[in-house]
DRENDO-1510 file (C-alpha; in Angstrom, 1 decimal, always signed):
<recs>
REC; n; res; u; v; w
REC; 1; UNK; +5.6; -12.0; +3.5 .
REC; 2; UNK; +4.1; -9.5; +5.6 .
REC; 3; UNK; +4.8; -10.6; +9.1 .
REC; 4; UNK; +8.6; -12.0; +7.8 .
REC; 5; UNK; +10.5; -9.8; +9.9 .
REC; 6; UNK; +8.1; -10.0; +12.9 .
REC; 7; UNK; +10.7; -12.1; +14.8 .
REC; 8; UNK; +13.6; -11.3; +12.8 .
REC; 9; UNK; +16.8; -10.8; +15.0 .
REC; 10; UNK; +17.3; -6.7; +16.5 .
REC; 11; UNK; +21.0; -7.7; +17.1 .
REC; 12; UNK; +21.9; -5.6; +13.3 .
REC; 13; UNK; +20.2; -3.8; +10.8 .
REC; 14; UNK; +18.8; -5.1; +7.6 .
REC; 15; UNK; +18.0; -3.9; +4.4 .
REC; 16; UNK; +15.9; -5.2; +2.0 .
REC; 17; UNK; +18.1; -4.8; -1.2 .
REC; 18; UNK; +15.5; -5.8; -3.5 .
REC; 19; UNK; +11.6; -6.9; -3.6 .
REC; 20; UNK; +8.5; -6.7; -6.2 .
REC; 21; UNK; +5.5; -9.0; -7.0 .
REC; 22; UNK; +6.4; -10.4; -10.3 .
REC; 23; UNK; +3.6; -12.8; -11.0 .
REC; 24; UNK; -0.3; -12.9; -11.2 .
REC; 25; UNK; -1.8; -15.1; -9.3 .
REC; 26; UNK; -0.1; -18.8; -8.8 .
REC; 27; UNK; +4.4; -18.5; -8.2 .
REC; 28; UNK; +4.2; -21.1; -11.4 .
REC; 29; UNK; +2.9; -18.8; -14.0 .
REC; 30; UNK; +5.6; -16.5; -16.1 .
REC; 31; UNK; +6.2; -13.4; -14.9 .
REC; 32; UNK; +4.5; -9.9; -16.0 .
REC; 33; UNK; +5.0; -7.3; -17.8 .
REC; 34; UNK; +2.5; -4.2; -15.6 .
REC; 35; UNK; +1.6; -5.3; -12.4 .
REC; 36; UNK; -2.2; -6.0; -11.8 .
REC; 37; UNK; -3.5; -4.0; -9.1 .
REC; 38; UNK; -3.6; -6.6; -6.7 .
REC; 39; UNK; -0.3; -7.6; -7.3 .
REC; 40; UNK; +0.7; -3.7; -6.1 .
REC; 41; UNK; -2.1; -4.3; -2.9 .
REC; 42; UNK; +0.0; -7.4; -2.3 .
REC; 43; UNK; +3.5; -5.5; -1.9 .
REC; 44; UNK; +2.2; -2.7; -0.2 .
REC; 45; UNK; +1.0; -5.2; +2.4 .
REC; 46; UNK; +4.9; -6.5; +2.6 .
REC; 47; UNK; +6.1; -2.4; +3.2 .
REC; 48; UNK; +3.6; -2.6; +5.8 .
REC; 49; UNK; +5.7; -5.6; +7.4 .
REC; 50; UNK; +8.4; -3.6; +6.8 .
REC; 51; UNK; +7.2; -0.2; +8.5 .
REC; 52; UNK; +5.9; -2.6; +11.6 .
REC; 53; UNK; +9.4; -3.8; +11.6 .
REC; 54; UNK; +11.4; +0.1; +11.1 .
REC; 55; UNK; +12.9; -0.8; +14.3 .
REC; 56; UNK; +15.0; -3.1; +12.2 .
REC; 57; UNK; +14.0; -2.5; +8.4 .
REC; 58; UNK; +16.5; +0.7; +7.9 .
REC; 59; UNK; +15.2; +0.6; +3.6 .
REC; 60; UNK; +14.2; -1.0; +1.2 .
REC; 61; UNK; +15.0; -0.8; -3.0 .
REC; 62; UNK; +12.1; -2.3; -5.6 .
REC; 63; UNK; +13.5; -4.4; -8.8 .
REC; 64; UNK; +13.9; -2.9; -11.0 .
REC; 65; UNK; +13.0; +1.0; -11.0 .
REC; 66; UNK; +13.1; +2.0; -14.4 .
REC; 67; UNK; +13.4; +0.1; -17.4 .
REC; 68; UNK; +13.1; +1.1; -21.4 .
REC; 69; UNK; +9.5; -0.4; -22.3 .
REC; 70; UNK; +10.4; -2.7; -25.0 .
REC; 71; UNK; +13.4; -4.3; -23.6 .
REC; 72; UNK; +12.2; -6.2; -21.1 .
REC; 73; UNK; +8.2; -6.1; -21.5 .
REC; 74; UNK; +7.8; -9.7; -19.7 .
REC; 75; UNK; +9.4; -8.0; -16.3 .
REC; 76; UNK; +8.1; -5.7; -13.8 .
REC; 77; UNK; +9.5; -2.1; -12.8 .
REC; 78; UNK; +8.7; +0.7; -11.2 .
REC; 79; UNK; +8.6; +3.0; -13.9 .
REC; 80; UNK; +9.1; +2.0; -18.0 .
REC; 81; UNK; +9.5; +4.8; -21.1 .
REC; 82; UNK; +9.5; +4.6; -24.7 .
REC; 83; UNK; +11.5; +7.6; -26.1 .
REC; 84; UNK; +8.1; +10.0; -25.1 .
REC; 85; UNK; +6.0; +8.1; -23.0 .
REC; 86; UNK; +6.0; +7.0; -19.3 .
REC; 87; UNK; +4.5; +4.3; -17.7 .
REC; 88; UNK; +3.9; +5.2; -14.1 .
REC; 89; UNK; +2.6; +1.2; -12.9 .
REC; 90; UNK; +0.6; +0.7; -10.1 .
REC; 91; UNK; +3.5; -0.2; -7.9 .
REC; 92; UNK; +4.3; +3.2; -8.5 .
REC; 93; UNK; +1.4; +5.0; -7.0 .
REC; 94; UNK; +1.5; +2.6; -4.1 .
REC; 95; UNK; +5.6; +4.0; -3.7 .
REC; 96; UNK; +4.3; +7.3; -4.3 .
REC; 97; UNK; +1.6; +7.0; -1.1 .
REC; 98; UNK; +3.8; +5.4; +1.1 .
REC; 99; UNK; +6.4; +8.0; +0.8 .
REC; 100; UNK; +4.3; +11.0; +1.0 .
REC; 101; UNK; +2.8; +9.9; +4.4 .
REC; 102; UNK; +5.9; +8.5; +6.8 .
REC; 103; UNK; +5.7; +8.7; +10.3 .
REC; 104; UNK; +8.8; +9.2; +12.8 .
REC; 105; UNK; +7.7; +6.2; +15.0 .
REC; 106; UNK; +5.9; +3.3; +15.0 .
REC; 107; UNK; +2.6; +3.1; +17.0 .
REC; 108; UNK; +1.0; -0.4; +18.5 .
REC; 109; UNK; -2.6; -1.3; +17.4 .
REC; 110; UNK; -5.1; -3.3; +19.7 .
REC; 111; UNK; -8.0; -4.8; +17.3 .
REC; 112; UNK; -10.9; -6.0; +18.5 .
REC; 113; UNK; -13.4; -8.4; +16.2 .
REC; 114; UNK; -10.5; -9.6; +13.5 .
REC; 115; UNK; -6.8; -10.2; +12.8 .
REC; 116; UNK; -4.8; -9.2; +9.7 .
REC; 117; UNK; -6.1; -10.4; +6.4 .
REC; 118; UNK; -7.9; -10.0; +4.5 .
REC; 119; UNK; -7.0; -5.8; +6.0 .
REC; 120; UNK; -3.6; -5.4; +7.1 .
REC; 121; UNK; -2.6; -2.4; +8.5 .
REC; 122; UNK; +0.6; -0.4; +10.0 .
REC; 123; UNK; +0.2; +2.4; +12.3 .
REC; 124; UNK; +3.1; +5.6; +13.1 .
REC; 125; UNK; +3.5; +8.9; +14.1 .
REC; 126; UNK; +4.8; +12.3; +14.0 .
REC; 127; UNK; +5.1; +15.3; +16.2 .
REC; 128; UNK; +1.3; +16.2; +15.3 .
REC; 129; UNK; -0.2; +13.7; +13.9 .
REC; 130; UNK; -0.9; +9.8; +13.4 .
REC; 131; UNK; -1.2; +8.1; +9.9 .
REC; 132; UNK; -3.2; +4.7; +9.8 .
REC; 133; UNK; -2.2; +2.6; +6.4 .
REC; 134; UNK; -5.1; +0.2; +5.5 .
REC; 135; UNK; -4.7; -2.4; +2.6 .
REC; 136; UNK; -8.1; -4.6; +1.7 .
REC; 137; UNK; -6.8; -7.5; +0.0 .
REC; 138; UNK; -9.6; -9.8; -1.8 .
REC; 139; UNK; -11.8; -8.2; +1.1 .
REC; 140; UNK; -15.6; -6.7; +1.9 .
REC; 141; UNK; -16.9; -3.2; +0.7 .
REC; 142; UNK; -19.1; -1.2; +2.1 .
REC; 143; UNK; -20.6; +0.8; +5.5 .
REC; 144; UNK; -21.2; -2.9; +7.0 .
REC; 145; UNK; -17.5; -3.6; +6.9 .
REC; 146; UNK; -15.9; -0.5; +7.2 .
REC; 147; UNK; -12.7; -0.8; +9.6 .
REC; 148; UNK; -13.7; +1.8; +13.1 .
REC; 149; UNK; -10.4; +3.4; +13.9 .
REC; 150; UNK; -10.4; +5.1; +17.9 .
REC; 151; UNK; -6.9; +7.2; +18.5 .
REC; 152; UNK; -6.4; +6.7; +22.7 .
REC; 153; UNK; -6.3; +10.5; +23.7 .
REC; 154; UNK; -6.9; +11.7; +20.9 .
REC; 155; UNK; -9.8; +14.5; +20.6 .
REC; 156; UNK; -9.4; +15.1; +16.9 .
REC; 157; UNK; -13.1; +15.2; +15.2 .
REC; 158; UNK; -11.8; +15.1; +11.7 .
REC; 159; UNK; -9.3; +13.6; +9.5 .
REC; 160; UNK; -8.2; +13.3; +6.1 .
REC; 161; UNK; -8.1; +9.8; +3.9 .
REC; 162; UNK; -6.1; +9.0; +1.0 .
REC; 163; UNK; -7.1; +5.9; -0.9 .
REC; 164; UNK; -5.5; +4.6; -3.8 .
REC; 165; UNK; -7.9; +2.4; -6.2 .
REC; 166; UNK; -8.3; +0.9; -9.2 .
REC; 167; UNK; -11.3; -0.4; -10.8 .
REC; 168; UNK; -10.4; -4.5; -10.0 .
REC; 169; UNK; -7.5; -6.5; -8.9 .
REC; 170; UNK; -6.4; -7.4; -12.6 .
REC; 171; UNK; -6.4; -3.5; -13.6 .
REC; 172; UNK; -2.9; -2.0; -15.0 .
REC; 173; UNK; -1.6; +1.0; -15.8 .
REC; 174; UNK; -0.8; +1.6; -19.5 .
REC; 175; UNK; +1.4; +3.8; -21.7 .
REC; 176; UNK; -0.5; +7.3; -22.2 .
REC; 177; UNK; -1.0; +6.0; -26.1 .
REC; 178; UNK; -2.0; +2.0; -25.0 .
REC; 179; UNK; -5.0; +3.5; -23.0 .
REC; 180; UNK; -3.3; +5.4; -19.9 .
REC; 181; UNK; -4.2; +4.7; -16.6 .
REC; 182; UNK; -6.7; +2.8; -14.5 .
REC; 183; UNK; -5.7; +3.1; -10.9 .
REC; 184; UNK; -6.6; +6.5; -9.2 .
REC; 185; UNK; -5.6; +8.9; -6.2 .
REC; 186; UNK; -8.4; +10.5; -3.9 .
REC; 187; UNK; -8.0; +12.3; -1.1 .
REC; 188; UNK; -11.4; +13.5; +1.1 .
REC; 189; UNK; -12.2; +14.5; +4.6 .
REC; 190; UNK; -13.8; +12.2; +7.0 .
REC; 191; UNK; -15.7; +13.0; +10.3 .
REC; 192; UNK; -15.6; +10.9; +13.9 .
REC; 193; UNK; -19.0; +9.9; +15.0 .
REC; 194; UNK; -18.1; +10.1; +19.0 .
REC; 195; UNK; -14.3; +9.7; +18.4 .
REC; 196; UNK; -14.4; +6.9; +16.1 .
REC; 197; UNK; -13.4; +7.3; +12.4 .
REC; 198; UNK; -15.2; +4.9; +9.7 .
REC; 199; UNK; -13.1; +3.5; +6.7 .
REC; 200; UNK; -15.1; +2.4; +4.4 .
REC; 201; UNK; -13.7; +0.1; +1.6 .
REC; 202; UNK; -15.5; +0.5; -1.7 .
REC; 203; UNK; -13.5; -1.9; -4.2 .
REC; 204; UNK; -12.2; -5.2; -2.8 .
REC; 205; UNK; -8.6; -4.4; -3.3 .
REC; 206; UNK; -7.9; -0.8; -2.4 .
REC; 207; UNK; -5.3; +0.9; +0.0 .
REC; 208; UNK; -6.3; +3.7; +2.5 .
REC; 209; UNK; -4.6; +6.1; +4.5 .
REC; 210; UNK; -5.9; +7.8; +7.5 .
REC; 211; UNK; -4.6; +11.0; +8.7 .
REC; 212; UNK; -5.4; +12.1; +11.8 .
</recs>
């Protein structure tokens, strides 16, 4: 779904009154209860459609946001509680990212030596900086395959990069009491070599966010 509103009509607005990934793997299995990691990579690929698209993408709503934890353990949500526990899933984390690092404008991206998949990536702005989202999807790791990010004019020599991971694509979060939580937050500094920035991906399904 991530290019669907690539040619979607700019005559009226639209908003996306409710998405989430609610199976693992094949559309004919049942649905889950925590979303798998990947499962979270895959709609954080789809907001990236979405950002490409703000021009007519005005919001968008995940279903459901919160749910009691025993009610409805077969379906996904942003957020489930017993009466002293939270569940924060992955979904979560990836709302959490995307929403601490919005841009005012979208910006284009020329790539050279690969399309999208298995990275797909949005690009924006704001009045002093520009934030590069990166999701590896069932992609390569490492220094051999990291993703060489140029800003045109830009003379920054240092950036900062978010990445949310998890250990593999079928990791999920837990209840604090069922064993916790398996997906993670990091935030480091990276330098340009020559006024190119190297993301390096270490796990096969992760999401990155450059700051520059």
């Amino acid at each position: 779904l991530f290019n669907t509103f690539d040619q979607a009509s700019r005559d009226y607005p639209v908003f996306v009154a409710e998405y989430a990934a609610i199976r693992s793997g094949s559309n004919s299995g049942g649905e889950i209860g925590a979303q798998t990691f990947s499962m979270a990579c895959a709609e954080a690929i789809f907001l990236l459609g979405c950002e490409r698209n703000s021009d007519v993408i005005v919001g968008s709503a995940y279903g459901a946001l919160i749910k009691q934890y025993d009610e409805e353990p077969r379906t996904v949500a942003v957020l489930k509680h017993t009466a002293d526990q939270i569940l924060k899933t992955n979904s979560f984390y990836v709302q959490k990212l995307f929403a601490a690092n919005l841009g005012s404008e979208t910006v284009p991206v020329t790539a050279t030596g690969g399309n999208f998949g298995p990275v797909y990536w949005s690009a924006t702005k704001t009045a002093d900086k520009t934030l590069l989202k990166l999701v590896n999807y069932n992609g390569q790791t490492g220094p051999a395959n990291a993703v060489k990010v140029q800003v045109k004019n830009s003379k920054a020599t240092s950036a900062t990069i978010t990445v949310l991971s998890a250990p593999n694509g079928s990791s999920v979060n837990n209840l604090p009491g069922g064993g916790g939580e398996t997906s993670s937050i990091g935030t480091m500094s990276l330098k340009a070599e020559n006024g190119v920035f190297s993301v390096v991906f270490s796990k096969s399904y992760e999401i990155a966010i450059l700051s520059i």
